[in-house]
C-alpha positions as CSV (number, residue, x, y, z in Angstrom):
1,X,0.0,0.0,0.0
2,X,2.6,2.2,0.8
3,X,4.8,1.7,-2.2
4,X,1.6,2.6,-4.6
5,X,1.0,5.7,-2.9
6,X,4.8,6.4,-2.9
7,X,4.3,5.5,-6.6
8,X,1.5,7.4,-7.7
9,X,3.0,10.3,-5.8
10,X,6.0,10.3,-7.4
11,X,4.5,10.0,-11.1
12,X,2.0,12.8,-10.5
13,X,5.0,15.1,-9.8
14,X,6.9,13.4,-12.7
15,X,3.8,14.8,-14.8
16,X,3.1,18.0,-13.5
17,X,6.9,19.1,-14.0
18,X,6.3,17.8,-17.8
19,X,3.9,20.3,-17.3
20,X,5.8,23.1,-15.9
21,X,8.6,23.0,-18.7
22,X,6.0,22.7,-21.4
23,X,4.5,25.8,-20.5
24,X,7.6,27.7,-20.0
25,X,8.6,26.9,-23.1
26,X,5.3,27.9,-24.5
27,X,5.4,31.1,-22.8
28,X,9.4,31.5,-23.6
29,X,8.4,31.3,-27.3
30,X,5.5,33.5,-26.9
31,X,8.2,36.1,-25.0
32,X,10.5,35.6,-27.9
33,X,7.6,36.4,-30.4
34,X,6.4,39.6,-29.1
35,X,10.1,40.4,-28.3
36,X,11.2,40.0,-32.3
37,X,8.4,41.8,-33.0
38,X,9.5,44.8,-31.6
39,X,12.7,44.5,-32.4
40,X,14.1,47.8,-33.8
41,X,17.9,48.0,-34.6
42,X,17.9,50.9,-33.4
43,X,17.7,49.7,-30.0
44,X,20.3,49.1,-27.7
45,X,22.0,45.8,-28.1
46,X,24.9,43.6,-26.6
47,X,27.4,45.6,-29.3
48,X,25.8,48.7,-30.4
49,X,23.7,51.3,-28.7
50,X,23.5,53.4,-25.2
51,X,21.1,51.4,-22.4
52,X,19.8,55.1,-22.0
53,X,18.0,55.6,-25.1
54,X,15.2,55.5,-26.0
55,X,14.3,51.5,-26.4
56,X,11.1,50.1,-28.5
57,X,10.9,46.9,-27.4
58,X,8.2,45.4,-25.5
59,X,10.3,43.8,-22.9
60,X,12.9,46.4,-23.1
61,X,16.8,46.2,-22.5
62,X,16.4,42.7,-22.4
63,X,14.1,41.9,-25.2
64,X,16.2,44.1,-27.1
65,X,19.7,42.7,-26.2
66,X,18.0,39.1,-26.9
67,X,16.5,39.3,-29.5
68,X,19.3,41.4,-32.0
69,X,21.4,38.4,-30.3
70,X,19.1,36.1,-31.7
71,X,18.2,37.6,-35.2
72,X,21.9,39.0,-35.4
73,X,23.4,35.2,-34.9
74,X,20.5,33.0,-36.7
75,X,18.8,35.8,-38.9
76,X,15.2,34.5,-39.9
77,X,15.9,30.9,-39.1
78,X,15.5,32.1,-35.5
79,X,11.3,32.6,-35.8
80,X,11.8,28.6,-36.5
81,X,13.5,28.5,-33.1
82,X,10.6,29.8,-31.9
83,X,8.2,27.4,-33.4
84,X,10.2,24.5,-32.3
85,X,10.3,26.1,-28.5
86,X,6.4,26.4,-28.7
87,X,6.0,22.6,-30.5
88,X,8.1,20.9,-27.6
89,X,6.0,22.7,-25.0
90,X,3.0,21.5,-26.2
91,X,4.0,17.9,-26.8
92,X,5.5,18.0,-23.5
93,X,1.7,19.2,-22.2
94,X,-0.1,16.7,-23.9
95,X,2.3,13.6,-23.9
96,X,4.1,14.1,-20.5
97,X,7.1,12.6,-21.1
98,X,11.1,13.5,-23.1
99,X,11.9,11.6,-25.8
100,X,14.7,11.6,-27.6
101,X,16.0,14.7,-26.9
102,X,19.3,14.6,-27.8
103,X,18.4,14.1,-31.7
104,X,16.0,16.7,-31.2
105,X,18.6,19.1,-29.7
106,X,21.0,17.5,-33.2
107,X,18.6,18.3,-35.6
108,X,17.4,21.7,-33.9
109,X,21.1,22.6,-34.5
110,X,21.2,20.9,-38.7
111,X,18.3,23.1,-39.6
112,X,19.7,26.1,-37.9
113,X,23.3,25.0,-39.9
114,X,21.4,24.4,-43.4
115,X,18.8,27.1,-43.3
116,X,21.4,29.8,-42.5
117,X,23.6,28.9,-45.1
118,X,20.6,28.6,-47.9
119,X,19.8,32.3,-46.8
120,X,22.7,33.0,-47.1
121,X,23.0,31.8,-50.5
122,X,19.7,32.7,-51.6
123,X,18.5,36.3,-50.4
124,X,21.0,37.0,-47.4
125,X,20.5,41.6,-48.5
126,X,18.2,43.3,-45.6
127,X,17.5,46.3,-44.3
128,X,16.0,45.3,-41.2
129,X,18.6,42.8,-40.5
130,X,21.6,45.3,-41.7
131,X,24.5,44.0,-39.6
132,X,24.6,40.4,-40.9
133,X,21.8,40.0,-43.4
134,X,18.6,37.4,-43.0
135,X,21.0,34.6,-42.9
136,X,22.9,36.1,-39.4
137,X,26.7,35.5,-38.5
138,X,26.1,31.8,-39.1
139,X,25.2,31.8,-42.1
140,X,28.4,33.7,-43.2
141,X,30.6,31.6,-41.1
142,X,29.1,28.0,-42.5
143,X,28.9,29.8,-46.0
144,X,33.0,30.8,-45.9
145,X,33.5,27.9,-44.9
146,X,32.0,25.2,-47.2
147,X,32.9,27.3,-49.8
148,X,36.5,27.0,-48.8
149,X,36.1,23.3,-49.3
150,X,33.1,23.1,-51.9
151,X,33.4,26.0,-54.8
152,X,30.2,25.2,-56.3
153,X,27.8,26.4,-53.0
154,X,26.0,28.8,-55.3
155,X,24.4,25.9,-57.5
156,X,20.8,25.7,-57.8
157,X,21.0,22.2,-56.8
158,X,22.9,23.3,-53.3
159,X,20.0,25.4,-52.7
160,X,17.5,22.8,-53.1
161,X,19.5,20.6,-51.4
162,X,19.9,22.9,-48.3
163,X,16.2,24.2,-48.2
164,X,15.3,20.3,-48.3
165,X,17.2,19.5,-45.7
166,X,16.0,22.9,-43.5
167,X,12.6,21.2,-44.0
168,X,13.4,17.8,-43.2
169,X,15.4,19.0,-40.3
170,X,13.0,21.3,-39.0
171,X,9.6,18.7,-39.1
C-alpha cells in the first residue's frame, strides 16, 4: 500500500513538472515572439547602442539585447527556433514525457546550420537585418567555410539541397 502511494506520488509530480517546462517553453516562445516583433535596430544591443535611449521593445533592454542576439546570430531561421520552443511545450503538455532529446537538440542545430547557409546563399541583403543579413553570422561563417572546401555552394541544386534538408530537419 505504501509503495503505490509512494508510486502514484511520485508520477503525479513526474507529470506535472512535464507540465511546468511545457508551459515555460510555451510562454518562452511566446516572449521571444512579441520580443522579435518589436525589435528595432535601433535599439540598444549587446554591441551597439547606449542602455539610456530610447528602447522600442516590448520587454525592453532585455528583449532588445535578446532578441538582435538572436536575429543577429541565426537571422530568420530564428522565428523557427521559436516554433520548435512552442511545438516541444505542447507535446510535453499533452504527452508528458522526453523523448529523444538529444536528436531533437541535433537536428534543432542541422536546420539552424542548413537554413542559414541557404539564406545566405539565396536572399541573405536586408535592411532590417543590416549588420549580418537574413541569414545572421552563421550563415556567413558556414557559407566561408563550405565554400572553402566546396566551390560550387551557389548551384541551384545546393540550394535545393539545403532548403530540403532545412525542411526535413525542422519537421
Amino acid at each position: 500500500m505504501n509503495a503505490n502511494f509512494l508510486n502514484s506520488v511520485t508520477n503525479f509530480l513526474k507529470k506535472r513538472t512535464f507540465e511546468f517546462v511545457g508551459l515555460l517553453l510555451i510562454s518562452l516562445g511566446i516572449a521571444l515572439s512579441i520580443s522579435f516583433a518589436t525589435y528595432s535596430p535601433s535599439d540598444p544591443s549587446l554591441i551597439y547602442g547606449d542602455s539610456s535611449s530610447n528602447i522600442k521593445n516590448f520587454f525592453g533592454i532585455y528583449g532588445s539585447k535578446i532578441s538582435d542576439f538572436l536575429l543577429q546570430s541565426f537571422g530568420l531561421i530564428s522565428f523557427l527556433i521559436l516554433l520548435t520552443l512552442i511545438s516541444w511545450g505542447f507535446k510535453l503538455i499533452f504527452d508528458k514525457e522526453l523523448k529523444d532529446i538529444t536528436f531533437k537538440v541535433f537536428f534543432l542545430i542541422l536546420y539552424i546550420i542548413f537554413g542559414c547557409t541557404f539564406l545566405h546563399i539565396t536572399f541573405n541583403n536586408s535592411f532590417w537585418l543590416s549588420d549580418n543579413g537574413n541569414s545572421g553570422f552563421v550563415g556567413k561563417i558556414v557559407y566561408n567555410l563550405m565554400n572553402q572546401h566546396i566551390p560550387l555552394i551557389e548551384n541551384q541544386y545546393t540550394n535545393f539541397v539545403l532548403i530540403f534538408l532545412t525542411i526535413i530537419f525542422f519537421i
